[in-house]
C-alpha positions as CSV (number, residue, x, y, z in Angstrom):
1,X,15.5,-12.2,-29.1
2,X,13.2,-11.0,-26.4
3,X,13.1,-14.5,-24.8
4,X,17.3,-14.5,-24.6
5,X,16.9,-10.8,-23.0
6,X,14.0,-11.9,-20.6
7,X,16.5,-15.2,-19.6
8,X,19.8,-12.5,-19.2
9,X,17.2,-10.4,-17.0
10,X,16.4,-12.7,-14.6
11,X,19.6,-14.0,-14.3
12,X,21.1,-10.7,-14.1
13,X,18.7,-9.5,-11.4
14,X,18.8,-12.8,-9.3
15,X,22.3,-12.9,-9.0
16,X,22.5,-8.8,-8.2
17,X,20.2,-9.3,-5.6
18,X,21.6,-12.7,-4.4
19,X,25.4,-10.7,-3.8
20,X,24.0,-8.1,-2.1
21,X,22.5,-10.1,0.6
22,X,25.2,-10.5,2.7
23,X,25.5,-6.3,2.8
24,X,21.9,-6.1,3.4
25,X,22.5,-8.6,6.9
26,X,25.5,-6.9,7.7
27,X,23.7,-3.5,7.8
28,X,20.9,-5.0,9.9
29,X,23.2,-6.9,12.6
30,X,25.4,-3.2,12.4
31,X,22.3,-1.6,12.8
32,X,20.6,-3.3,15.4
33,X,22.0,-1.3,18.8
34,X,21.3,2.0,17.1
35,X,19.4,1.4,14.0
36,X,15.5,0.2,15.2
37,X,13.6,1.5,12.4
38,X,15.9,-0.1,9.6
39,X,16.5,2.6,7.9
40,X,20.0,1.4,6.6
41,X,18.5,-1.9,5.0
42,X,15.4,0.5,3.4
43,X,18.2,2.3,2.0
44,X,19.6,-0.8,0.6
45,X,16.4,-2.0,-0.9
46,X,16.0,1.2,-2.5
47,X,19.6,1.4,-4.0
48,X,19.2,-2.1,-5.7
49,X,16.0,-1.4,-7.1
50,X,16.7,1.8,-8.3
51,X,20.1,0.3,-9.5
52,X,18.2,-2.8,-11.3
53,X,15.5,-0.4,-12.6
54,X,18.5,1.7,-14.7
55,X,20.8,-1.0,-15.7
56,X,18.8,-3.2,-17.2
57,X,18.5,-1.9,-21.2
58,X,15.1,-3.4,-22.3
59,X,13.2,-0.2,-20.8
60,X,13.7,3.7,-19.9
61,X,12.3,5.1,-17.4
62,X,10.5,8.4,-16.4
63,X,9.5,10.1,-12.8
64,X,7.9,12.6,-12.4
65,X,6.4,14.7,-9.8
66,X,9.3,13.7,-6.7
67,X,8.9,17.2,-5.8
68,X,5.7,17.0,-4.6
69,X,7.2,14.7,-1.6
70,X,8.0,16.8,1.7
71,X,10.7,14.3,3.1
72,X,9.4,15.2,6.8
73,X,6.0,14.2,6.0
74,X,4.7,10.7,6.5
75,X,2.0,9.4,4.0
76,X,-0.1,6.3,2.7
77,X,1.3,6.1,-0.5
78,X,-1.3,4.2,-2.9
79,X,-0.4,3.3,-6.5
80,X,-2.2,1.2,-9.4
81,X,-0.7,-1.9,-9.6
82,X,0.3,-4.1,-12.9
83,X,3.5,-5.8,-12.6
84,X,6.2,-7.3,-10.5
85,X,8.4,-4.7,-11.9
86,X,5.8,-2.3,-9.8
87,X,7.9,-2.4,-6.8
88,X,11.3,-1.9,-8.4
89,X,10.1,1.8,-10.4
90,X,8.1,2.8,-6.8
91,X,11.3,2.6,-5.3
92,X,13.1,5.1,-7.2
93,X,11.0,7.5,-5.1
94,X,13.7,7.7,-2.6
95,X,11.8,8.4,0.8
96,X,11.1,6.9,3.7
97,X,8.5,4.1,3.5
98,X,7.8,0.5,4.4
99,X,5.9,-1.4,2.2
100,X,2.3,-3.4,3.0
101,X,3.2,-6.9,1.3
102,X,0.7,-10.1,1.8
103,X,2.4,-13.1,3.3
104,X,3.6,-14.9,0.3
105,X,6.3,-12.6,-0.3
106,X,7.8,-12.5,2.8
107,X,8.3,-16.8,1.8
108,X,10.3,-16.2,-1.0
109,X,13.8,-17.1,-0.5
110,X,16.1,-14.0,0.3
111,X,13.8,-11.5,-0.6
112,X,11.2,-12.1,2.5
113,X,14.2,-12.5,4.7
114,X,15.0,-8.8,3.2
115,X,11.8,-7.5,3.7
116,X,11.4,-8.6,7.5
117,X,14.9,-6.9,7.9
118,X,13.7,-3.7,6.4
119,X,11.1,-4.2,9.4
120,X,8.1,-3.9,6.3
121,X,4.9,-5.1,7.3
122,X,3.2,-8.5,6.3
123,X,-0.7,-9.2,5.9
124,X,-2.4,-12.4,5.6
125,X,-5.2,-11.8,2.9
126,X,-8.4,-12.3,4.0
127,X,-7.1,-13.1,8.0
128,X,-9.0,-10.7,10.0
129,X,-6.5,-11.0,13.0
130,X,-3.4,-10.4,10.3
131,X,-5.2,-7.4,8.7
132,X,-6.1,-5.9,12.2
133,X,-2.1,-6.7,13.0
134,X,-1.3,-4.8,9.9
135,X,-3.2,-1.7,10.4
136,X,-1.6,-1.7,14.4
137,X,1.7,-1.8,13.2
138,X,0.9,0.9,10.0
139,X,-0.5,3.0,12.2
140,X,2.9,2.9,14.4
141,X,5.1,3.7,11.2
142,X,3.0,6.7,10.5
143,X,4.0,7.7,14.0
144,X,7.1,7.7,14.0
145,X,7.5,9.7,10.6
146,X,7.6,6.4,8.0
147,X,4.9,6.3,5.0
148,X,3.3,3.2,4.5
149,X,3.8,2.2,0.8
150,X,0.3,-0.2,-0.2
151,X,-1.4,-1.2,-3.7
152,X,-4.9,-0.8,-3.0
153,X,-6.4,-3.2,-5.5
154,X,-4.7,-5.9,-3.6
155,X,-2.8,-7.5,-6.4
156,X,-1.9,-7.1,-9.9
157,X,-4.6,-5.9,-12.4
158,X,-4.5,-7.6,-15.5
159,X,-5.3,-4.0,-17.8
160,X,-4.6,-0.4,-17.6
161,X,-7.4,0.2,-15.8
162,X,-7.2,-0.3,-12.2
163,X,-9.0,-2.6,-10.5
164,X,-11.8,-1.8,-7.9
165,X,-9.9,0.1,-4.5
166,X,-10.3,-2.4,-1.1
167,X,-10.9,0.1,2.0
168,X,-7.6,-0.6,4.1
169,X,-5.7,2.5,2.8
170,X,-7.8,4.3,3.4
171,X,-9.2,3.9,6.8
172,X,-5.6,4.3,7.7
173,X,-5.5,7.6,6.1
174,X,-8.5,8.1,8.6
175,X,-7.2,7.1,11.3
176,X,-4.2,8.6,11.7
177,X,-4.7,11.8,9.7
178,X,-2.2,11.5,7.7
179,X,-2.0,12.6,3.5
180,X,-2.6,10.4,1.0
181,X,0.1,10.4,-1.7
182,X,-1.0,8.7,-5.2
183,X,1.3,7.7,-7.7
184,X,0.6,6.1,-11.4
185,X,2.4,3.9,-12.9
186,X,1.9,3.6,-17.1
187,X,3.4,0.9,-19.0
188,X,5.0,-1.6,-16.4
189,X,1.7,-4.1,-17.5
190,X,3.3,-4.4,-21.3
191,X,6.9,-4.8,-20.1
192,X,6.1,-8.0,-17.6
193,X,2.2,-8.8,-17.1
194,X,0.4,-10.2,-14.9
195,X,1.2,-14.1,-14.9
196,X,3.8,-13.8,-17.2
197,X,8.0,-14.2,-17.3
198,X,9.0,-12.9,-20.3
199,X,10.1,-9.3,-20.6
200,X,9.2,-7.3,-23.7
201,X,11.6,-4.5,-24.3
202,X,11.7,-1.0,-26.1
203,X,8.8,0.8,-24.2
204,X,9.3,4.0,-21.7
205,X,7.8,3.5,-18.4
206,X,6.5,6.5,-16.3
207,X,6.4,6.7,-12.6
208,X,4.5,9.7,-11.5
209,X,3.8,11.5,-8.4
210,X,0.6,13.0,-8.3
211,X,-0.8,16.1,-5.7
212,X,-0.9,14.4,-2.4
213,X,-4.4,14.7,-0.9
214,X,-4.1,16.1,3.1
215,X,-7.3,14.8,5.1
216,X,-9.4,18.2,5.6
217,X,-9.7,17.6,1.6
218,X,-11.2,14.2,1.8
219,X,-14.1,15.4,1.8
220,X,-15.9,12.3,3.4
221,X,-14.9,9.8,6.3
222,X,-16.0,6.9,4.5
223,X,-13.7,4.4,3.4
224,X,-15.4,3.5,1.0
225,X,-16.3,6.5,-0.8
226,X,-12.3,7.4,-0.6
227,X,-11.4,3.7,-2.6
228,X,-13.9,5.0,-5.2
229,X,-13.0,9.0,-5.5
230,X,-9.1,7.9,-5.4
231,X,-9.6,5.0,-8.0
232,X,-11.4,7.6,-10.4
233,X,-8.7,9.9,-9.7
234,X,-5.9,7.5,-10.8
235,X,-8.1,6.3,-13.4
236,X,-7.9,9.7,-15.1
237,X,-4.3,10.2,-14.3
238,X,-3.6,7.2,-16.6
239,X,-6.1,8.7,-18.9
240,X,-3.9,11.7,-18.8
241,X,-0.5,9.9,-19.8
242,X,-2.2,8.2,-22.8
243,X,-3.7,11.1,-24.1
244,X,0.1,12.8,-23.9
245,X,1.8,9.7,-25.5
246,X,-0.6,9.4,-28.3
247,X,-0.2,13.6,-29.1
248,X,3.3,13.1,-28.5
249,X,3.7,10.5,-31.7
């Protein structure tokens, strides 16, 4: 049964976001006299994964914690990351944000072409130049008002516990003194892992916003010690949700 409702969910989410790509263009080319910082396509992107994110039966979701967002306050948002379906429950946050994506997203048919629309920001792993290019143009977005959106372990961990943190959030947070904004994510890893295709359904997924941290509470200006204290912070977060869950049964 689940491999019939993994089939219907791709299908289904394909063609959803396949029929709204001619909207999503037609916003950009409307927007593009008056419109610079995309924030009509973002809106887009947001709707369809917040609408694909509810529709679709084999889950429920939870978020939590979207009061803790001050809509006039740009941040680096930072998450754990476990599954594609990461992106589609982080946008139910509603705010303003481009997302930090490495290049082989932005290749994929109709959804790279979205994400350059939406103006979000590319990054060649590993490519000194692109990550340099990546931090200019973050830096630019924090600016202007717009959070940067980034999964600090780089890519998809293949257990509840998070990965090790790489620095780049962080020095960002450094440099341009802006919050840092966690969020935890619980559950996504059962529903579609890492490597896999096939949805498994019936489980509640939790998105939820934790305090944001403002930079005179860093408490160091070491990149490095940030990945660590932040990754220890989700860590227990997750911890948290578990403990809740199992009390809960």
């Amino acid at each position: 049964m689940d491999g019939f409702r993994s089939l219907f969910t791709w299908i289904f989410g394909i063609a959803f976001v396949t029929l709204m790509f001619p909207v999503t263009c037609s916003l950009w080319l409307i927007g593009i006299p008056f419109d610079r910082e995309r924030r009509a396509v973002h809106r887009m992107v947001l709707f369809q994964g917040s609408f694909l994110s509810r529709s679709i039966p084999l889950w429920k979701v939870r978020v939590e914690g979207k009061d803790k967002i001050q809509r006039d306050q740009a941040y680096v948002i930072i998450s754990n990351h476990h599954s594609l379906l990461d992106i589609l429950l982080l946008n139910r946050l509603g705010n303003r944000f481009r997302w930090v994506s490495k290049t082989e997203n932005f290749k994929v048919p109709i959804l790279g072409a979205t994400m350059r629309m939406a103006k979000y920001i590319e990054v060649v792993r590993g490519n000194k130049e692109s990550v340099i290019k990546m931090m200019d143009e973050s830096l630019d977005a924090l600016s202007k008002g717009i959070s940067v959106m980034m999964f600090p372990e780089g890519t998809r961990s293949r257990s509840e516990v998070p990965g090790p943190f790489k620095t780049g959030a962080f020095q960002l947070a450094l440099k341009a003194g802006k919050p840092i904004l966690p969020v935890i994510l619980h559950g996504t890893g059962t529903v579609l892992p890492k490597k896999g295709f096939r949805f498994s359904s019936g489980h509640r997924l939790l998105v939820r916003v934790l305090y944001p941290v403002y930079p005179e509470s860093f408490n160091s200006e070491d990149p490095e010690v940030l990945a660590a204290g932040f990754r220890e912070l989700i860590t227990s977060a997750l911890d948290e949700v578990n403990i809740e869950q199992k009390q809960s049964r």
